[in-house]
C-alpha positions in Angstrom: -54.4 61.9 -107.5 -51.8 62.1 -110.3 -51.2 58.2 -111.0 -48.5 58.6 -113.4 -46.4 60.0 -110.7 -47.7 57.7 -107.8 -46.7 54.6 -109.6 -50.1 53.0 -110.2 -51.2 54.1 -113.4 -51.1 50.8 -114.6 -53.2 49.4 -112.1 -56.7 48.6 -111.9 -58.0 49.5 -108.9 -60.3 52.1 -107.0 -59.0 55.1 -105.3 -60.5 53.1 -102.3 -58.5 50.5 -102.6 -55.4 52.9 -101.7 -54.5 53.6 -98.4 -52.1 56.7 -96.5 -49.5 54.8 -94.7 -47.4 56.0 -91.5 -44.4 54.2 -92.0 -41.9 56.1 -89.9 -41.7 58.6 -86.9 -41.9 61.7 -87.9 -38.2 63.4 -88.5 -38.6 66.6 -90.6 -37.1 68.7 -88.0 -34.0 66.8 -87.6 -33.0 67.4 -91.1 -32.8 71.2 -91.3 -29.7 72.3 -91.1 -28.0 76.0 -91.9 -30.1 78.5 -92.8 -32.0 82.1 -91.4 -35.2 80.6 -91.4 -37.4 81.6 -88.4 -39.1 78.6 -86.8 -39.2 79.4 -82.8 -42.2 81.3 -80.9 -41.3 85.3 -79.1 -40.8 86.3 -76.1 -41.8 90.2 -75.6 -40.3 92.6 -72.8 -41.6 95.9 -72.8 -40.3 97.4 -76.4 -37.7 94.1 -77.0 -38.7 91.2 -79.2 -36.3 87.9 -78.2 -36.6 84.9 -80.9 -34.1 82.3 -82.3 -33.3 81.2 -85.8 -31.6 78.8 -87.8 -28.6 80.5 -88.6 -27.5 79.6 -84.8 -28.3 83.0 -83.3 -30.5 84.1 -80.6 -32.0 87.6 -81.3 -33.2 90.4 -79.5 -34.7 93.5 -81.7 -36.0 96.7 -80.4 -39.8 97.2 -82.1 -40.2 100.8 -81.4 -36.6 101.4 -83.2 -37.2 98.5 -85.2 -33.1 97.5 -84.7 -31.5 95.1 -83.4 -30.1 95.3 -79.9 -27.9 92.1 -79.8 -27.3 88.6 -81.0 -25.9 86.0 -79.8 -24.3 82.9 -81.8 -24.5 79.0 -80.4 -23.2 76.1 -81.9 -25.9 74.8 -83.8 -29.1 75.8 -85.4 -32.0 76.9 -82.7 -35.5 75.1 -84.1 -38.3 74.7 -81.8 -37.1 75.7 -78.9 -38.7 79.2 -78.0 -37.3 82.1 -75.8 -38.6 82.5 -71.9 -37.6 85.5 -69.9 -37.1 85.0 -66.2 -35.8 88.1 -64.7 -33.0 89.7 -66.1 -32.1 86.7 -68.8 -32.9 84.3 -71.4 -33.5 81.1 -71.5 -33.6 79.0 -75.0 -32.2 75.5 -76.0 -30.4 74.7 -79.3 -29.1 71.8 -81.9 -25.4 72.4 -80.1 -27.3 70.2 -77.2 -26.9 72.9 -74.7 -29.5 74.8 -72.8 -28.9 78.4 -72.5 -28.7 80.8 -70.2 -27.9 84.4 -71.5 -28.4 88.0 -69.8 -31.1 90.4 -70.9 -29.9 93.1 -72.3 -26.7 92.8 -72.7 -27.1 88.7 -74.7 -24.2 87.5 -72.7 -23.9 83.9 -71.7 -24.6 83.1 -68.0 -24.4 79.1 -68.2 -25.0 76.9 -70.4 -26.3 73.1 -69.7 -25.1 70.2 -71.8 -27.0 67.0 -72.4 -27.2 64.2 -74.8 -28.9 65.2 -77.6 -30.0 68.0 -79.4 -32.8 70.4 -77.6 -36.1 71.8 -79.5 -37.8 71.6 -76.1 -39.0 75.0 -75.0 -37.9 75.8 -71.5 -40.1 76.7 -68.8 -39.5 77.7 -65.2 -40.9 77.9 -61.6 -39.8 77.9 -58.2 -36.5 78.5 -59.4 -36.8 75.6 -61.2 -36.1 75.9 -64.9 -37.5 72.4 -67.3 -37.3 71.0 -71.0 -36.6 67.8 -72.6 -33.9 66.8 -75.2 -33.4 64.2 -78.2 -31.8 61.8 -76.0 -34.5 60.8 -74.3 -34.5 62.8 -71.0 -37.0 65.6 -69.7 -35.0 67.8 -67.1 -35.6 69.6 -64.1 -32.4 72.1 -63.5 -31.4 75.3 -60.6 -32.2 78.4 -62.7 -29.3 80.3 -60.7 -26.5 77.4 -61.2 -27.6 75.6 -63.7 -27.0 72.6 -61.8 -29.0 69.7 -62.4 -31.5 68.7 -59.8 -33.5 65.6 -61.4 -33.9 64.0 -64.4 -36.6 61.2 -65.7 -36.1 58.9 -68.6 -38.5 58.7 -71.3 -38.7 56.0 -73.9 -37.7 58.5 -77.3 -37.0 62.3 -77.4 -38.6 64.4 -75.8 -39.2 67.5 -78.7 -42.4 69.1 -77.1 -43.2 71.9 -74.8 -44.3 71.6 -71.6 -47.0 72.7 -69.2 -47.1 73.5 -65.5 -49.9 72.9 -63.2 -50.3 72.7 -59.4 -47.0 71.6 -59.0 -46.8 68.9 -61.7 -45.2 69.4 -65.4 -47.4 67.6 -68.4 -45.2 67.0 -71.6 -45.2 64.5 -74.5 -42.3 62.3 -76.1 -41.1 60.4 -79.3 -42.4 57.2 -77.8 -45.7 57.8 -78.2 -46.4 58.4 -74.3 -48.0 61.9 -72.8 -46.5 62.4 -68.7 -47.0 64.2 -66.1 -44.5 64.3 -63.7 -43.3 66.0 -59.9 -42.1 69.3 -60.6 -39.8 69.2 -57.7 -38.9 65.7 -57.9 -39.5 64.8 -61.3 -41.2 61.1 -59.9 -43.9 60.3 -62.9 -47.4 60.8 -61.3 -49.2 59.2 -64.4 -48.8 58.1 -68.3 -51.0 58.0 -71.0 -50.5 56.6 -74.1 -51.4 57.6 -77.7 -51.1 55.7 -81.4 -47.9 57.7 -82.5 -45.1 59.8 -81.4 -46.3 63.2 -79.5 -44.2 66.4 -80.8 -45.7 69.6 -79.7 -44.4 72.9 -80.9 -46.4 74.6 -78.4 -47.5 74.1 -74.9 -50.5 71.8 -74.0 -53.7 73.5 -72.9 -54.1 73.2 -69.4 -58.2 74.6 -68.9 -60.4 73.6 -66.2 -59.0 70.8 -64.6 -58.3 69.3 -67.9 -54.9 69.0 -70.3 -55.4 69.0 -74.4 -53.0 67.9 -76.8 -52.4 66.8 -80.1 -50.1 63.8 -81.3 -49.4 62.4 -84.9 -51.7 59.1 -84.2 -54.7 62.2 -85.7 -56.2 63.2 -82.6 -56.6 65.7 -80.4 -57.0 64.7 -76.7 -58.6 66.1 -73.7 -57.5 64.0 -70.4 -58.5 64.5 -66.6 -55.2 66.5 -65.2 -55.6 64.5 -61.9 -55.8 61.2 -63.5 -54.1 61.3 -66.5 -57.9 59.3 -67.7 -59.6 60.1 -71.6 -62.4 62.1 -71.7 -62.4 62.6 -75.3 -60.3 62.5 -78.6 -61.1 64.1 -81.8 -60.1 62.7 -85.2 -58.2 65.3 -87.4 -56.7 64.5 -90.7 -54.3 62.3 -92.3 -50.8 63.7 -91.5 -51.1 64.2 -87.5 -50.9 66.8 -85.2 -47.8 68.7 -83.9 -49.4 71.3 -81.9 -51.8 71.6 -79.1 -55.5 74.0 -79.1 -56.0 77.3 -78.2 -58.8 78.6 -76.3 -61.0 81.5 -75.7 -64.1 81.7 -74.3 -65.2 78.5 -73.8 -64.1 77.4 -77.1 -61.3 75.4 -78.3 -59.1 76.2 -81.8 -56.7 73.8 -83.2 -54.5 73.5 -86.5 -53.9 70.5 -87.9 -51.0 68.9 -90.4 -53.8 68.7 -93.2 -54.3 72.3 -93.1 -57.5 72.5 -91.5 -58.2 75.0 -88.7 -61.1 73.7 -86.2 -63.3 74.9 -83.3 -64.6 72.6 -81.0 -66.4 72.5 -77.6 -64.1 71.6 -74.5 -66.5 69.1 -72.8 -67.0 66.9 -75.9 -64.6 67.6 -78.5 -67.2 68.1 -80.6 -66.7 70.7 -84.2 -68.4 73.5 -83.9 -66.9 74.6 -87.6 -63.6 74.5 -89.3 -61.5 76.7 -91.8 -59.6 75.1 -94.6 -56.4 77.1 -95.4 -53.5 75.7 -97.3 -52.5 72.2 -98.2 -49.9 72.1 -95.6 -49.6 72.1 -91.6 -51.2 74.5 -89.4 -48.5 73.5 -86.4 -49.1 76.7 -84.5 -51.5 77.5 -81.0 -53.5 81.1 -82.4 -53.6 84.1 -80.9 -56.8 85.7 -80.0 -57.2 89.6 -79.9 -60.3 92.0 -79.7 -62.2 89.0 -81.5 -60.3 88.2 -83.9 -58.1 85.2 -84.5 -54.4 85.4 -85.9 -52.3 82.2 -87.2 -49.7 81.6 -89.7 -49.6 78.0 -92.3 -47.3 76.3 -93.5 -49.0 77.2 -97.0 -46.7 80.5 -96.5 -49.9 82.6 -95.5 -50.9 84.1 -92.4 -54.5 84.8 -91.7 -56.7 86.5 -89.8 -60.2 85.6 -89.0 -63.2 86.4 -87.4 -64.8 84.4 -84.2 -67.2 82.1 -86.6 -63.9 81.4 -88.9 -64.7 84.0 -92.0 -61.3 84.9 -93.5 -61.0 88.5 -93.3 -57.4 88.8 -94.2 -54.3 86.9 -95.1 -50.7 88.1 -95.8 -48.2 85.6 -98.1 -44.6 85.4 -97.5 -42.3 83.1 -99.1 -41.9 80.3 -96.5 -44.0 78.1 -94.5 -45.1 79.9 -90.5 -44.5 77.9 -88.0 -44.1 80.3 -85.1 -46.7 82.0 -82.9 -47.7 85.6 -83.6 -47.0 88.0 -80.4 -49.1 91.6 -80.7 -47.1 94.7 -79.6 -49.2 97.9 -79.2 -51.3 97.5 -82.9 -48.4 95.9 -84.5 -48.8 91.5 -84.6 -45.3 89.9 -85.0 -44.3 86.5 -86.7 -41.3 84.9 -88.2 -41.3 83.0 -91.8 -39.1 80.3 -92.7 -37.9 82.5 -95.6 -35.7 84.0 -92.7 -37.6 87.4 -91.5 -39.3 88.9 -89.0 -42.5 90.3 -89.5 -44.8 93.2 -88.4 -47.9 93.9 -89.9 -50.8 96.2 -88.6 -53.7 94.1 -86.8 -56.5 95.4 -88.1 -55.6 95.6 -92.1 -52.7 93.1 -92.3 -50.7 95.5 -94.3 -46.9 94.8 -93.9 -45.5 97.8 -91.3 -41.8 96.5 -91.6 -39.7 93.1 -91.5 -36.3 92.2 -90.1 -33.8 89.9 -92.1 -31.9 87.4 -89.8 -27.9 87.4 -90.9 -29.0 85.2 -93.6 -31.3 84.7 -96.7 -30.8 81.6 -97.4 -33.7 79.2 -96.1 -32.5 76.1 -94.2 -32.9 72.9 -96.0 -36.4 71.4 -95.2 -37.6 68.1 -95.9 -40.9 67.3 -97.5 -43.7 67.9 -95.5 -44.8 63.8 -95.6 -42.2 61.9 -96.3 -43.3 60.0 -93.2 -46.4 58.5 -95.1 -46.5 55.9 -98.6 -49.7 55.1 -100.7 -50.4 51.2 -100.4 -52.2 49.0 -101.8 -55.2 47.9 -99.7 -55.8 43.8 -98.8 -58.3 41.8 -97.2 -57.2 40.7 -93.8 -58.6 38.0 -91.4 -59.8 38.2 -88.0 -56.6 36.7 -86.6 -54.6 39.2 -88.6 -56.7 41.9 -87.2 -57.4 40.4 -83.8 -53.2 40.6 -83.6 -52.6 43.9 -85.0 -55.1 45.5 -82.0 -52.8 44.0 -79.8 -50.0 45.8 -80.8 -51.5 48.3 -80.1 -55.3 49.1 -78.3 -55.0 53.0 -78.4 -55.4 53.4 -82.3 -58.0 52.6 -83.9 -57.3 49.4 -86.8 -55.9 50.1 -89.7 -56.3 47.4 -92.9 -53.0 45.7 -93.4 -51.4 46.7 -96.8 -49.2 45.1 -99.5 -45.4 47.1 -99.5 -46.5 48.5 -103.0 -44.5 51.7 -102.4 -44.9 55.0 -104.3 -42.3 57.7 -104.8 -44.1 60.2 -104.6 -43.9 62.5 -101.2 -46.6 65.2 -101.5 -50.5 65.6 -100.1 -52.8 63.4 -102.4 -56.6 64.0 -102.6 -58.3 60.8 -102.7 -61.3 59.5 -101.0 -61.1 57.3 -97.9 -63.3 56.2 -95.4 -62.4 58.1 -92.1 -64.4 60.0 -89.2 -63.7 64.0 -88.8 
């Protein structure tokens, strides 16, 4: 730790005596504003690749022409909220507060659907049913023909996360710290649980075996009973949260945390099996997994490639952080950068094939990665303090109540402290 720029260089003290402080729900992606930066997931259709981007347009490029086919403009910048194909059109939500529906190949609008607040919920759909949650507060359940709504349920914060379907129930997580699952075709809440901090998922939870997994920014990972909504396990990441949810492939379980840290783990216990350090900055992405060989992007600007026991065996640098997930088409793997392109390179080498510049170069403003989190100075507390701070709240585990001795500084510190991986 640098403690000329932290503020405490004049104090005596131990670098345990510091501690990482939450003080805010996370915001970062409600800052970003204008820009070409590339920060949704793909949808593929035979040779057409459909993504959004924050310059306000919805894109759809051939790969085998390596063109583009169409775009079409919204009203605000599209973050978050990835692409679905059902049938012949689109489906994507935006910062304009609408949900779109647009046709295939032609990137026309169909409908749109208005709601309170801005959308960086990923749609899903079934049963003609088309779902996905907005900023103020609601998760919806609308007619994919009319785009009519048929039901919506009231959360306690935004809802900013994907979703998952199961057996006729839809799992998502909100701003208010709570993971649902809910009716699909009523949208009545079948069961809650709660976690220590607000849940914001840029990708879908893991739905395997009878069993949902999900990250949230309280630093764990949690596998609960579908049925139930009961915990079977949690498993402590870093410092800085989580913001997406683990991938798996036989039998094992991958997940990227904000701290930069890529981990395997056993389903049935949660238990590390090994981990991969890449960047100092978040892994917020679900992997893809193809002839044994994992593929994920950083917010450290890389993307990597490694092998099924986590040994690097490529990485390729662009100049912005990688927060989508990487689609393969034929032996090409596709992601987008926030430094406003779309990239192909070839799977086996990671040599760049070609890249696609959205209608701008200029990256959207982002915010610092941890501007949610202060260094404090560390006190004693009593038992009544601490018998009173575990009722606030009895899913986290205590934290030491801290003097406001605030520091200006924004960025990842190394320093010791006393935590469980």
């Amino acid at each position: 730790m640098d403690f000329e720029k932290s503020g405490f260089s004049d104090l005596d003290m131990e670098l345990e005596d510091l501690v990482l402080r939450k003080t805010k729900k996370y915001d970062r992606q409600w800052k970003s504003g204008y820009g070409g930066s590339i920060c949704t997931n793909f949808a593929v259709k035979g040779n057409v690749i459909f993504f959004g981007a924050c310059d306000y347009h919805v894109y759809a490029i051939d790969l085998e022409k390596r063109k583009l086919l169409w775009k079409f403009k919204t009203g605000d910048i599209i973050m978050c909220s990835s692409p679905l194909i059902k049938g012949d059109s689109l489906l994507i939500g935006s910062y304009d507060r609408n949900l779109y529906r647009l046709d295939l190949v032609t990137g026309k609008e169909i409908w749109r659907f208005s709601t309170g607040g801005e959308i960086s919920s990923s749609p899903l759909e079934t049963g003609g049913i088309v779902f996905f949650g907005s900023r103020d507060s609601h998760y919806y359940g609308i007619d994919l023909r009319s785009g009519k709504e048929i039901w919506r349920f009231k959360t306690g914060d935004a809802v900013s996360s994907a979703a998952a379907i199961f057996e006729g129930k839809v799992c998502f997580g909100s701003y208010d710290g709570y993971f649902y699952c809910l009716d699909l075709m009523t949208g009545k809440e079948i069961w809650r649980f709660r976690t220590g901090e607000e849940i914001f998922l840029l990708h879908p939870p893991l739905i395997y075996k009878g069993r949902v997994y999900f990250g949230s920014f309280d630093n764990h990972v949690y596998c609960l009973d579908l049925m139930t909504g009961k915990e079977i396990w949690r498993f402590r990441t870093g410092k800085y949260g989580n913001s997406s949810c683990p991938g798996v492939h036989e039998g094992v379980l991958y997940h990227g945390d904000r701290d930069g840290f890529f981990h395997a783990m056993e389903p049935d216990t949660g238990k590390e099996i090994w981990r991969f350090k890449a960047g100092d900055n978040s892994i917020s992405i679900t992997p893809l997994f193809h002839k044994n060989r994992i593929y994920f992007g950083s917010g450290d600007t890389n993307f990597y490639c490694l092998d099924m026991n986590g040994n690097e065996i490529w990485r390729f640098k662009t100049d912005g952080c990688i927060w989508s997930d990487p689609a393969v088409w034929r032996n090409e793997i596709c992601f987008g950068s926030w430094d406003c392109n779309l990239y192909s390179l070839d799977t086996g080498t990671g040599k760049e094939l070609w890249r696609f510049a959205t209608s701008t170069k200029t990256q959207s403003p982002l915010a610092p990665p941890y501007d949610a989190y202060e260094v404090t100075v560390k006190k004693s507390v009593t038992r009544e303090e601490r018998e009173e701070e575990e009722k606030r709240d009895v899913n986290v585990q205590e934290f030491e109540d801290v003097y406001e001795a605030k520091s200006e500084y924004q960025f990842k510190v190394e320093y010791q402290q006393k935590m469980k991986y």
